[in-house]
N, C-alpha and C positions, 0 to 999 in steps of 0.2 A: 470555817467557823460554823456551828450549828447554832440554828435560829431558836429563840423559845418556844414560839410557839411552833415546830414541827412535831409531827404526830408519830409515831413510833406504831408498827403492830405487833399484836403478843398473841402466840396460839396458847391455848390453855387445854388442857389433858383432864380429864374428869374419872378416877377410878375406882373401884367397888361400892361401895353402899352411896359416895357422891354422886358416882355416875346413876346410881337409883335413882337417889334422891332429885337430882335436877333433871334426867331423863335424857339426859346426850351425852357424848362422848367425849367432846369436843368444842370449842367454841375457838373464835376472833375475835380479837378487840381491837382496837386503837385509841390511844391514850395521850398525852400530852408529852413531848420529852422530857425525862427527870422525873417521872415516873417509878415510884417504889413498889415494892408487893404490897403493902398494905392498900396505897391508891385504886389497885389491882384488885384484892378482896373486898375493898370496898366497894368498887363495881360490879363483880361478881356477886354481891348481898344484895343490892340491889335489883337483879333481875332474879337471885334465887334463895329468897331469903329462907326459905325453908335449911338450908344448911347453917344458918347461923351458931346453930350451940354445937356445931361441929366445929370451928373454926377453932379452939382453944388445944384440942387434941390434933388435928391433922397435921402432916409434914405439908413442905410447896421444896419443891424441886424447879431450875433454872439449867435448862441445857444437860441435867440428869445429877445435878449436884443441890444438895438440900440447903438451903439458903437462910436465912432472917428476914422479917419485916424491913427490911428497912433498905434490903439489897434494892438499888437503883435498878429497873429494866435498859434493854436496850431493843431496837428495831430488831423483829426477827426473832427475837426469845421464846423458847417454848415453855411453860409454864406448866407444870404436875401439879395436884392436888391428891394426896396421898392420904390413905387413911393410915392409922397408928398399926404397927405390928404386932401381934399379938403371938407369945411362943407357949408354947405348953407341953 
């Protein structure tokens, strides 16, 4: 049985104008288990808030599958931060 309070780590993926924007590539977290994307973005605003009025257009990718707010993470998740596609 998993305990509540075990901590889960999440890599997170940062790419084109967020990875400007935040200035890495890349980060680590550890979260709480039961841990949502949102919990997720919510951390992530916190250390960079300057992406906030991105947050309404980007995709978030889970293991390379585009996900919801609301997908539960799990230990080990890798985490995308996508900007919107644009075709022309």
């Amino acid at each position: 049985m998993v305990s509540m309070s075990e901590i889960i780590n999440i890599k997170i993926l940062y790419f084109a104008f967020i990875k400007e924007l935040t200035g890495v590539r890349s980060d680590k977290m550890k979260l709480p288990y039961g841990s949502t994307i949102h919990n997720l973005l919510t951390n992530i605003l916190d250390i960079y808030p300057q992406i906030n009025n991105l947050l309404k257009s980007i995709k978030v990718s889970v293991n390379y599958k585009v996900v919801d707010t609301d997908t539960i993470l799990k230990d080990g998740d890798e985490v995308a931060l996508l900007p919107p596609i644009s075709g022309g």
